[in-house]
C-alpha positions in Angstrom: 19.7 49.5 -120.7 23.4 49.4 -121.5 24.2 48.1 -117.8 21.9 45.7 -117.9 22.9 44.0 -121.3 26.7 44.1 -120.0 25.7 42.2 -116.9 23.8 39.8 -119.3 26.8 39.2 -121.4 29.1 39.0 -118.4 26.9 36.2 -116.8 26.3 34.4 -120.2 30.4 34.3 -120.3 30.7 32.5 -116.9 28.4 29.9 -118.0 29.9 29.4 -120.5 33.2 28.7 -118.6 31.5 26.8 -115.6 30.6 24.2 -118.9 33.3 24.2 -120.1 34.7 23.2 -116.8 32.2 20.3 -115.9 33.3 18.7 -119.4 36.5 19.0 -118.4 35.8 17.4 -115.2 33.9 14.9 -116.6 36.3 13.9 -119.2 38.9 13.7 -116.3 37.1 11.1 -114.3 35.9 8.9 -117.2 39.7 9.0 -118.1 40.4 8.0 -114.8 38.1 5.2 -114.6 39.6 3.9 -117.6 43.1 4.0 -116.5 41.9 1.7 -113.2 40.5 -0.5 -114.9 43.2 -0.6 -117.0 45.2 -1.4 -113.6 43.2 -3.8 -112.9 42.7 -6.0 -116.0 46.6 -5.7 -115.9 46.6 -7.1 -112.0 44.4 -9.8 -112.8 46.7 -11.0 -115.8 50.0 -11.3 -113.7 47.7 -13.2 -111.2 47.3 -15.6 -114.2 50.9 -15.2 -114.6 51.6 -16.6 -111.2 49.6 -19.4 -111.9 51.7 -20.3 -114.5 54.5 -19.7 -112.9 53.4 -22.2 -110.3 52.3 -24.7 -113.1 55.8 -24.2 -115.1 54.0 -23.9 -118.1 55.5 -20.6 -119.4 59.6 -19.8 -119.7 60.7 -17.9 -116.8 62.2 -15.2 -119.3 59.3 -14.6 -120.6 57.4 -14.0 -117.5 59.9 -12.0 -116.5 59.6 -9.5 -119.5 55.5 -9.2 -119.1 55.8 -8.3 -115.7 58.4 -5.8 -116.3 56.1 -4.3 -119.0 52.8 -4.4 -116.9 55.1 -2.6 -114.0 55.8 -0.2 -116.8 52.4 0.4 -118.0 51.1 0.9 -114.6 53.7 3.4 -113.5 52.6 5.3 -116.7 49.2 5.5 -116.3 49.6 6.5 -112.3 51.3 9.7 -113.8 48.9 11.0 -114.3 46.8 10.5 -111.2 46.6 13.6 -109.0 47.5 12.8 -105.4 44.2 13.0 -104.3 43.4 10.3 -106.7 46.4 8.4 -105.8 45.2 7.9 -102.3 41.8 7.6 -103.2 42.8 4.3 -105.4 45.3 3.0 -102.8 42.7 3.2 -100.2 40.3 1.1 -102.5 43.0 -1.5 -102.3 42.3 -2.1 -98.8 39.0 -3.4 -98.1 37.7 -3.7 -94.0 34.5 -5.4 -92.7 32.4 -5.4 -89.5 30.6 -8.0 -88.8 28.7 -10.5 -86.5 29.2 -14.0 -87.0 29.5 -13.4 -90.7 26.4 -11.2 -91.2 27.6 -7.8 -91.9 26.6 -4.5 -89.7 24.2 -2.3 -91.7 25.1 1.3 -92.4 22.8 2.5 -90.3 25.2 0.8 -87.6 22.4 -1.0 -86.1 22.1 -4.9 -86.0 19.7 -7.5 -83.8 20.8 -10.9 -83.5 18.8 -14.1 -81.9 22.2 -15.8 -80.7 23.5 -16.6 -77.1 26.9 -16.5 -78.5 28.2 -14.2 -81.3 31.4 -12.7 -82.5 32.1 -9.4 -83.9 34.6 -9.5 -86.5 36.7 -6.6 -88.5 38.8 -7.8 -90.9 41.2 -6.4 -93.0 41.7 -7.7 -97.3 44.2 -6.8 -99.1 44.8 -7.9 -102.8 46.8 -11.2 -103.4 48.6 -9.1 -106.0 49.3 -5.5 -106.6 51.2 -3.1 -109.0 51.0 -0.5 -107.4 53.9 1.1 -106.0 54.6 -0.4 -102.4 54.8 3.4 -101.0 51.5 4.1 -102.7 49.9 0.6 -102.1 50.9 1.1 -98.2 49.1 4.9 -98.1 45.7 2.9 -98.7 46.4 1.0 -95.4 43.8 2.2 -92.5 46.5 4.5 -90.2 47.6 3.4 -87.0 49.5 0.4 -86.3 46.6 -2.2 -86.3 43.8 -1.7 -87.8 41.6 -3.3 -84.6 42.8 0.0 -82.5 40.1 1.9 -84.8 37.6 0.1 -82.0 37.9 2.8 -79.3 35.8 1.1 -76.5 33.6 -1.8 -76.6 31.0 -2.2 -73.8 30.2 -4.9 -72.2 33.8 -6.5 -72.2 33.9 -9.5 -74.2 34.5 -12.4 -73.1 37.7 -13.4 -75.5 39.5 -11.5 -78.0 40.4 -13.2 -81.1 42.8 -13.2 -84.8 42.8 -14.5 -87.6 46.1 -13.9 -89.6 46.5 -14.7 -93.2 48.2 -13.5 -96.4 45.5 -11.7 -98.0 42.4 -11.6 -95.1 43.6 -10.9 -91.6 41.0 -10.7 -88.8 40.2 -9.2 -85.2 37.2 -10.8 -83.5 35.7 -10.5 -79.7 33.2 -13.2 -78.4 30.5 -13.1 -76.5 28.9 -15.9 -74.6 25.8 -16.8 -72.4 24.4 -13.6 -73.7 20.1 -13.2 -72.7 17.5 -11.7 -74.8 17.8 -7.6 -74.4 21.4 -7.5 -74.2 22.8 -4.7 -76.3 26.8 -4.7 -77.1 28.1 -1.0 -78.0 31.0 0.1 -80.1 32.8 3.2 -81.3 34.8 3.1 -83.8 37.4 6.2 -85.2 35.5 8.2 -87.7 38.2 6.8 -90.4 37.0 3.5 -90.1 33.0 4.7 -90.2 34.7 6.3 -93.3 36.2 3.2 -95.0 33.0 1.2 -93.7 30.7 3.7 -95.4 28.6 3.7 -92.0 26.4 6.8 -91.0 27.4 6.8 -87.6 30.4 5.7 -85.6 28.3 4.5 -82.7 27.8 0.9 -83.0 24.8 -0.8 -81.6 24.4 -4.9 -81.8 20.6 -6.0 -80.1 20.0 -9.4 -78.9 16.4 -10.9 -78.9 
């Protein structure tokens, strides 16, 4: 009898703790949400602030000082971020897209067209404006020293290879023409970009009918 009430108590006492531990948790990752969206609103107000700046409408002093103080703020609340989180946010700072002539691939990585001529396109958006850190901004970049090279093999060959630069969206096309009903263009992709694409597979199928 007295065993089994000790091992009673005992397991009582580790719930207890694994609760206490999930509210913990919990409380951590509502904090968290709060600080980026804290970052946010604070990104999107010196975006306003550059408009101004453009428009002259506000001192040059002034705008100085509120960007020194969002800089500030930001740097505060990144503090304390753990460095999993840190990477996690940059990475959200990078968005990438695959698609085929502007109709996004599925998750399932499975499309069908009706088109004799497409392009597949993966772009690349980064945020007109960012307080982040540039050494912690740059972490959320895709790795590798262009983000296209995440396309390890394409087959059929297409038929010309395209980009698109720009100052926010940046993009890596290939074009296929004269394709016939039945053709079927595979790619795979690095299991990092299936990652930041939030696709099931890394084998990328594209039908024509």
């Amino acid at each position: 009898m007295f065993v089994l009430v000790g091992c009673n108590n005992e397991t009582s006492s580790v719930t207890d703790e694994d609760e206490v531990l999930e509210e913990k948790v919990l409380e951590l990752e509502q904090q968290n949400q709060a600080f980026q969206v804290k970052i946010t609103e604070l990104e999107l107000e010196n975006e306003d602030l550059q408009e101004q700046i453009c428009a002259e409408t506000v001192p040059d002093a002034d705008l100085d000082e509120r960007f020194r103080l969002h800089e500030e703020q930001v740097v505060e609340i990144l503090s304390y971020f753990s460095e999993e989180q840190l990477n996690a946010f940059a990475e959200d700072q990078w968005q990438y897209r695959l698609s085929v002539s502007d109709v996004d691939i599925p998750v399932s990585g499975v499309l069908e067209v009706e088109a004799d001529q497409i392009e597949i396109s993966l772009s690349q958006q980064q945020p007109e404006m960012s307080l982040l850190p540039s050494e912690i901004f740059e972490q959320g970049q895709i790795s590798g020293e262009s983000y296209h090279e995440h396309i390890l093999e394409v087959t059929p060959e297409p038929a010309e290879e395209t980009w698109r630069d720009g100052t926010v969206v940046t993009g890596y096309g290939l074009i296929y023409t004269d394709l016939t009903p039945g053709t079927e263009i595979q790619l795979t992709i690095t299991e990092e970009l299936q990652a930041r694409l939030g696709f099931e597979t890394n084998q990328v199928i594209i039908r024509t009918n």
